[in-house]
N, C-alpha and C positions, 0 to 999 in steps of 0.2 A: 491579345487574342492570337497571336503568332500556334500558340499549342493546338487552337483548333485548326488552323493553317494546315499545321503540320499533320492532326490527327487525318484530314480531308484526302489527304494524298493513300492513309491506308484507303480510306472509302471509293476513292474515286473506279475500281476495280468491278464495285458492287453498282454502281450507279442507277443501273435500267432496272433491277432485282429492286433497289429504292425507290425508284419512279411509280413500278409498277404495284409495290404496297400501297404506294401512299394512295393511287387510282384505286386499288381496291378497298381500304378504307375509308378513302369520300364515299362510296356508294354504301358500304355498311354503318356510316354516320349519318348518313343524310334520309337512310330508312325509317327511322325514329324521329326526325323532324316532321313525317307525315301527321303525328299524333294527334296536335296540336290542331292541324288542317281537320283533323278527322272530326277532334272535337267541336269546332265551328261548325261542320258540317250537319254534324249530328243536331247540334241543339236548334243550329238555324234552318237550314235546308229541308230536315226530317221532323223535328219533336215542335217544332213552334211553325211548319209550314201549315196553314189552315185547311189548302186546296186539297192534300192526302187523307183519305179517308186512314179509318187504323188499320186494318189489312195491308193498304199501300203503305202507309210509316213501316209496318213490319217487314215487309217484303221487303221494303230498301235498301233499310238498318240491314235483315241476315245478308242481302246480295253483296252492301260494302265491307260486311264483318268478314264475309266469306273470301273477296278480294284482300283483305289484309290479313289474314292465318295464311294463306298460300304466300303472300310477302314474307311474313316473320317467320313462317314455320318451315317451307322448305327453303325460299330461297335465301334469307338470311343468314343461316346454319353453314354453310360452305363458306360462303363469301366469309364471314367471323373466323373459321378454323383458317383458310388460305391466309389473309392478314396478319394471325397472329404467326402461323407457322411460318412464312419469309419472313417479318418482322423476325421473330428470333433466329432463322437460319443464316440471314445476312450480317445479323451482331455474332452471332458464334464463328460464322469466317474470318470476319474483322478481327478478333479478341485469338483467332487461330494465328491469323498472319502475324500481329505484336509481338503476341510470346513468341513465336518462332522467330523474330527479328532479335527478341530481345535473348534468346536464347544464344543463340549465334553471336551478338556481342558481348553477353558477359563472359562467353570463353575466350573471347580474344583478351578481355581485361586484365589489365598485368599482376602479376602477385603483390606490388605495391598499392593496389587498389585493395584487395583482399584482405593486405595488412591494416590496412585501418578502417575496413568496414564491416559492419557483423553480416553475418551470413544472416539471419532471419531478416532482417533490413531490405538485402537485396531479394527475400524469397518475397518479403510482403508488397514490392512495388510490383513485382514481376505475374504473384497470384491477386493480390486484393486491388492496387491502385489498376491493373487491366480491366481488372472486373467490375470495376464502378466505373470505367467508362463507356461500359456498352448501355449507362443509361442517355448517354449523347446520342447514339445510335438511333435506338427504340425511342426515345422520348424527345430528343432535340432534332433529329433528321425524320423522323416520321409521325410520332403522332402528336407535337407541336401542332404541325401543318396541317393536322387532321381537326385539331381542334380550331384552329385560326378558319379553316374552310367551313367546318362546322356554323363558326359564329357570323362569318359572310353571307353563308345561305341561310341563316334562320334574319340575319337583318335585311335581305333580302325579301324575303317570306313578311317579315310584318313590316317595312316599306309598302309593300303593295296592298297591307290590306289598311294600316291608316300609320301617317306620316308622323304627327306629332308626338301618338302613345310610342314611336320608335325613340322617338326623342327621346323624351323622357327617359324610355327604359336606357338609353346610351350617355346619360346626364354624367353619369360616377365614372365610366370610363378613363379620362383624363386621371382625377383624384386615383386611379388606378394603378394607372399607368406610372404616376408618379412615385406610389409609394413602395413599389413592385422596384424600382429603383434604387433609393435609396435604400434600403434594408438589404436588397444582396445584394451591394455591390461590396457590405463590406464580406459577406458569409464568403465568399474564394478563398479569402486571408484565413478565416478561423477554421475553417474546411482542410487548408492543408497542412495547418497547425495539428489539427488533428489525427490527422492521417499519419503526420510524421512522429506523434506520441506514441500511438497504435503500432508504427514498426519499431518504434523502441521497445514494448513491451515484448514484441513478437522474439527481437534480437536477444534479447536480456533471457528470455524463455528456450528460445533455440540454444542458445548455448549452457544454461544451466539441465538444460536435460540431457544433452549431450555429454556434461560434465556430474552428470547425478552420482557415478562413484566417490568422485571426488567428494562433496557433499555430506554423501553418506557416510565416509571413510573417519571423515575430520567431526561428525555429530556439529555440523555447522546450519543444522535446517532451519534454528529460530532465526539464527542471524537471517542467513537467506530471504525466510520470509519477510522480516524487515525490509531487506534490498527491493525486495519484489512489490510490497506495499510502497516503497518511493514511488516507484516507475510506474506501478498501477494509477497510483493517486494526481501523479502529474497528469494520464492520460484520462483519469478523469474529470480533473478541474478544467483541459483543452475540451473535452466532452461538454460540460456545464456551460460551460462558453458560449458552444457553438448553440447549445439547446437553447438559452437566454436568447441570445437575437434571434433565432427562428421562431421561437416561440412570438418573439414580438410585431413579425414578420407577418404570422399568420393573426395574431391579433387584430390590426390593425388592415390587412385588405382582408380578411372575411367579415367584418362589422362592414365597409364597403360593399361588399358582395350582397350582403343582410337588407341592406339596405335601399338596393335597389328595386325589389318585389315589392316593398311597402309604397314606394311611390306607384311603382305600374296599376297596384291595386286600385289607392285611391285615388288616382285619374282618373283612369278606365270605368272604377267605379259611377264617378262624377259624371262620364259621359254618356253612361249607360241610361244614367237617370237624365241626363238634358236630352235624350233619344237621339246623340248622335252617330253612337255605336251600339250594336246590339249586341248583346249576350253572349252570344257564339264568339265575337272576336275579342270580347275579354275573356272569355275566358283562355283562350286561342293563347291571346299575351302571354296572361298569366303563366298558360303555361312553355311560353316560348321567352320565359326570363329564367325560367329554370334549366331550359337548354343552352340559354346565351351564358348563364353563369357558373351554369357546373363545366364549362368548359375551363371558365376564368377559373375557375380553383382550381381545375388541373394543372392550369399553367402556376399558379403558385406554387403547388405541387412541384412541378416540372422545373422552376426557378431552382426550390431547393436544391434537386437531384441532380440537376445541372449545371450548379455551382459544384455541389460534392465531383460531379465527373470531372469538371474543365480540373478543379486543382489536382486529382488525381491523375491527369493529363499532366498538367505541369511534372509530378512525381516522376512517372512515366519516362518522362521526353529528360527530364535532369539525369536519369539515369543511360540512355541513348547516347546523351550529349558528352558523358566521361572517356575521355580520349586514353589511347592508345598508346602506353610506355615504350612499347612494342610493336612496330609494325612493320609490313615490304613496304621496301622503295619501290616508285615506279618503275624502277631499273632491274627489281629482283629475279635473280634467276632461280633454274631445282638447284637442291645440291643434289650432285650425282657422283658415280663413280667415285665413292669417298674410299682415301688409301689410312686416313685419320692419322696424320702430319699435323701439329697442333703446338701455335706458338703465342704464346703472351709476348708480346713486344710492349714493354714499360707500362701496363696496365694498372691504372688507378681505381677505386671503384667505392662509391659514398649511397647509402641506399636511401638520403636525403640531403638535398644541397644544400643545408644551412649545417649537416652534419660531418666532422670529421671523417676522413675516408678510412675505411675497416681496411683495405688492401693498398699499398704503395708500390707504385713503379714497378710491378713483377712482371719479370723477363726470365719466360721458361720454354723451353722446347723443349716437345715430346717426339720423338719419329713412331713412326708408323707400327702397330703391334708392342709399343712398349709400353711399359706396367708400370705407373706414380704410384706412388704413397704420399699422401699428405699428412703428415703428423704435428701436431705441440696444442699449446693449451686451449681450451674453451674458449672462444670467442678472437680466437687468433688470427680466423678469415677464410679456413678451409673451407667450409661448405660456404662460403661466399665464393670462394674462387670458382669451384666446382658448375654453381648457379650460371654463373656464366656462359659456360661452354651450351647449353640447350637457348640463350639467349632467356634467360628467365629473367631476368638483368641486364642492361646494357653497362658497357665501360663506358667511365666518367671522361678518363684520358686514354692514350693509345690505342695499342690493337687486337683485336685478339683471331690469328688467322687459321684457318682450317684447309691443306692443302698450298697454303701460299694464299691463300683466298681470303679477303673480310669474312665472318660471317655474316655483319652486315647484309654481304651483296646476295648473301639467299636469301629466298622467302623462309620465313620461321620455320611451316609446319614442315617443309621438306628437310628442311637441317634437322629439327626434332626428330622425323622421323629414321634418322640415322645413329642418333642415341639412345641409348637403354640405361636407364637409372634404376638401382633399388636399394630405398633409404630403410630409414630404421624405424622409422612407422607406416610399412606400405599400407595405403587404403585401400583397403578389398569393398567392393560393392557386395548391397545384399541380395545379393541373385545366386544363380549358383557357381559352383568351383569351375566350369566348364565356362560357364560367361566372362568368367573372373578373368579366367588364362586366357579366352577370345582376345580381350585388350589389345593383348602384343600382337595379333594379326586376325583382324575380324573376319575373312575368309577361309581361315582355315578350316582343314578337313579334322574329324573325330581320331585318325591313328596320328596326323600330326601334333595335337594336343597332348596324347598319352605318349605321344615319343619328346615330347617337350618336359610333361612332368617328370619321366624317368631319368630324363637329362639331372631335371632339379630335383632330385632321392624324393620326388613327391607324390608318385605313383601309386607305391605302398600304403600310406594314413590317409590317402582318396579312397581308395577301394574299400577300408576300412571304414569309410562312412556310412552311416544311415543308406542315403540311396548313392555314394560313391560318387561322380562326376558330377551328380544332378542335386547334388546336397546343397542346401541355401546356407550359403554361410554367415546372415545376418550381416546387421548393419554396422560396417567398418568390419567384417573380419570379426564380428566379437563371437562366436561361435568356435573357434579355433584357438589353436596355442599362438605366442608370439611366434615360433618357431615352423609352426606349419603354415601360419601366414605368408611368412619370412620366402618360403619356400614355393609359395604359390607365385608369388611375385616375383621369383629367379622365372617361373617354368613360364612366364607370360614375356619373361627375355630372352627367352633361350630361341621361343617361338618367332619373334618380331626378329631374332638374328641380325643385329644390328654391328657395324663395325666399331664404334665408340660405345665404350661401357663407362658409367659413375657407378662407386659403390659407397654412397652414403652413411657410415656407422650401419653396415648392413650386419653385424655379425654380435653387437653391441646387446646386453641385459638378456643373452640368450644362456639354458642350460647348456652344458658341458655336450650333451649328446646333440642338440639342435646347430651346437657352433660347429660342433664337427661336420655334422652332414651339411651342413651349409658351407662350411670351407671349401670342402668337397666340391661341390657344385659349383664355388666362385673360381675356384680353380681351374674346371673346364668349361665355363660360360667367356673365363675372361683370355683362354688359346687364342694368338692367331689375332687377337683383339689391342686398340689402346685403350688402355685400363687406368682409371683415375680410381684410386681406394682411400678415400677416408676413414680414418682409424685412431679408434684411442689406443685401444689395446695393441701396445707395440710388437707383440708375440704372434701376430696374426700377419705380419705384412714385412716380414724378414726377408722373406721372398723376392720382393717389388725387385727392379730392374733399378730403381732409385727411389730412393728415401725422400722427400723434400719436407725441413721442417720450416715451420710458419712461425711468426711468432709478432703479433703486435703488427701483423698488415703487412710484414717484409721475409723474404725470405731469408732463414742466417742461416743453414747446413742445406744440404746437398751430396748426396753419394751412397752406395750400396751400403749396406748395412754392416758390413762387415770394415768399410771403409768409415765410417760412421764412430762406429767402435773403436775403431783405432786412433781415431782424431781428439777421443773422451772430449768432446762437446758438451753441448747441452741433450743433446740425443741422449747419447751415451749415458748421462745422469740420468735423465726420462725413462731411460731403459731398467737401469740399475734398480732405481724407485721401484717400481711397478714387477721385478722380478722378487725383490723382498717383498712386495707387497703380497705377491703369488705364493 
């Protein structure tokens, strides 16, 4: 029970907004308990009292009808809308504050979290496991209570008017109690079994429609639908499952339930004829087993749904509970006044500790405004190295310092916010071109925006859109060339002005006319700046201040390009290749 522990601290916020539904729903429950009184009243008081002539029977009968329409008509009607609207306002806050909790932690969450978890997974805990628990809320903190009250005032109520028919009607109770037990205590297990089916299919769904080109490109659909009938099928047999025991669940306490009207009958019946109850208070029972037991079904009811919430709870809090690759030390400072000084001192780096490390011992210094190139083959460790410097990553061994400084000893978001990356797949949100380039400085003004695009040659194919600035560029940039994407993502750097620049395969599967204006742009994005350029194409980064090639986790060359050349290394062969290649 530790999940509901834990869910109680969101509640605890709402608590008197709780209190005071539940007082408003004892008074709109216990309105409907009068029924029962009424009908006693009626048959005993009014229809079998000898001493009222029939004028007086009628007179009574309209006086008490006429006292209970002004109950149910006007005054019930408010008091039912007020219950139900706090009951839902106070679970809509609750299920606000989660997600925004949970919001908040998955972006702290490391990229090796990411890496092995599907996105639809973490969207299904985050939309469906919150949103089955606001039957905890509604059902388990309020109208439990309302029911449990419910069933004290109606035993209440036939206590006083005869002892023994209470009995009776309370005989199943225990057998109730009991089986109400056993049957969910296993339903949490099969509940979150299911739950966790349901975000695999979700995962498996998010991602093939995200990849529906791919799909369509390869004429791969039957297969697919194959894959998708696994994942479906699993989540249905956890489905079947869970339906089998509920089903059995409600089998077994509604024949209890069944079965207690039939006894109240034939007592009450029995005593009606030995004259030692009259008419009116059986029939009273009769119908105050119906109120004692439709509450009980609720709560069967309510077992269910709150089995379904607590393990969705569990979901919920497993995912809360995924710590932090990434975090400030109690001791973290801003990073400020960055000069971007930036030194690998013997840096190790393994993006799993049972895995060989992608990078060795690399000891590099870069001073302040100078231009890297990282060059050699696929899978060498460049864009590992690179990951680094924003702390996307921590090193395994040494150091990696900014300034003289760990970055360690910064808080993350302020050292990030002194880097500017733009990789070869930037994602563009699908809002518009203007939102897009906000990113790099959410307060900017509408001329710094258009002096940011100009910067990045992006000015001109904005205006040229649809509605130009305010153009929605769909989901990921698919609306757009690679190249004017490409471009959008410069104009969102240029804006954030940051002192350290990465440029990820930024220039990579681009046309001839998009590289060029994009060199262009990288060229005066990275003035004045230190500049980290990943690069296949060795034609693109002659330039650099220094060459650094990678090879196998280790650095083996080092030196201007022209120094490089003269060494005929491996560079140099890399070079040679890829100028035939051209």
């Amino acid at each position: 029970m530790d999940s509901i522990k834990r869910y109680l601290k969101f509640v605890k916020p709402y608590r008197l907004q709780i209190i005071g539904t539940i007082i408003i729903g004892i008074i709109k429950f216990a309105i409907p308990l009068l029924i029962p009184l009424l009908i006693k009243y009626v048959i005993d008081d009014i229809i079998g009292n000898e001493a009222l002539s029939q004028s007086d029977k009628t007179g009574t009968l309209l006086m008490v009808m006429a006292v209970m329409i002004v109950l149910f008509v006007i005054a019930r009607p408010p008091i039912e809308y007020y219950r139900q609207y706090f009951a839902q306002w106070v679970a809509s806050k609750i299920l606000y504050d989660i997600r925004d909790k949970l919001f908040t932690h998955i972006q702290k969450l490391s990229f090796r979290f990411y890496a092995n978890t599907r996105t639809g997974e973490v969207i299904s805990r985050v939309i469906n496991d919150v949103e089955q628990t606001k039957t905890f809320v509604v059902t388990g903190l309020m109208n439990l209570w309302l029911d449990v009250a419910t069933i004290l005032i109606a035993v209440v109520i036939m206590m006083n008017m005869d002892v023994s028919l209470t009995i009776v009607s309370l005989l199943l109770f225990p057998f109730y109690a009991f089986s109400v037990k056993y049957f969910f205590g296993n339903l949490r297990k099969l509940t979150r079994a299911r739950s966790q089916a349901l975000a695999e299919v979700q995962g498996y769904l998010h991602e093939r429609v995200q990849g529906m080109a791919v799909v369509k490109s390869f004429a791969i659909e039957d297969y697919e639908q194959t894959q998708f009938d696994e994942q479906n099928r699993n989540f249905l047999a956890k489905a079947i499952d869970h339906t089998k025991w509920n089903a059995k669940a409600f089998a077994v306490v509604n024949t209890i339930t069944d079965i207690s009207p039939l006894l109240v009958i034939g007592y009450s019946g029995y005593q009606v004829i030995q004259g030692d109850i009259s008419l009116g208070v059986m029939m009273a029972f009769v119908a105050y087993i119906d109120r004692l037991y439709g509450p009980l079904r609720r709560l069967v009811n309510s077992s269910t749904t709150l089995t379904q919430s607590i393990a969705s709870m569990d979901r919920v809090f497993e995912l809360i509970d995924e710590k932090y690759d990434i975090d400030d030390s109690p001791e973290a400072i801003e990073c400020q006044n960055v000069k971007g000084h930036i030194q690998f001192e013997e840096v190790s780096f393994s993006y799993n500790e049972n895995e060989p490390p992608v990078l060795k011992e690399i000891t590099l210094d870069v001073t302040a405004g100078e231009t890297i190139a990282l060059v050699g083959m696929s899978g060498g460790g460049k864009s590992s190295l690179v990951g680094l410097i924003p702390r996307f990553y921590d090193v395994n061994e040494g150091r990696l310092l900014l300034d003289g400084t760990d970055i360690r000893s910064f808080k993350v978001r302020s050292l990030r916010d002194k880097i500017g990356m733009v990789l070869q797949d930037n994602i563009l949100f699908s809002e518009s071109v203007k939102t897009n380039i906000l990113l790099g400085k959410p307060g900017a003004t509408e001329e710094e925006v258009i002096e940011a695009a100009k910067a990045a040659n992006a000015h001109e194919f904005i205006m040229n859109l649809p509605e130009g600035y305010d153009t929605k560029v769909g989901e990921r940039g698919v609306k757009l060339s690679g190249g004017q994407k490409q471009r959008i993502a410069i104009a969102r750097i240029f804006l954030k002005n940051p002192p350290i620049l990465v440029l990820d395969e930024a220039t990579s599967a681009l046309d001839l006319e998009s590289e060029h204006l994009i060199q262009e742009a990288l060229e005066k994005l990275a003035k004045d700046r230190t500049t980290f350029i990943v690069a296949h194409r060795l034609s693109t980064i002659t330039h650099a201040d220094r060459i650094i090639l990678i090879e196998h986790g280790e650095i083996s060359e080092a030196g201007s390009h022209e120094e490089l050349m003269k060494k005929q290394g491996n560079y140099y062969k890399l070079f040679q290749v890829q100028q035939l290649e051209n």
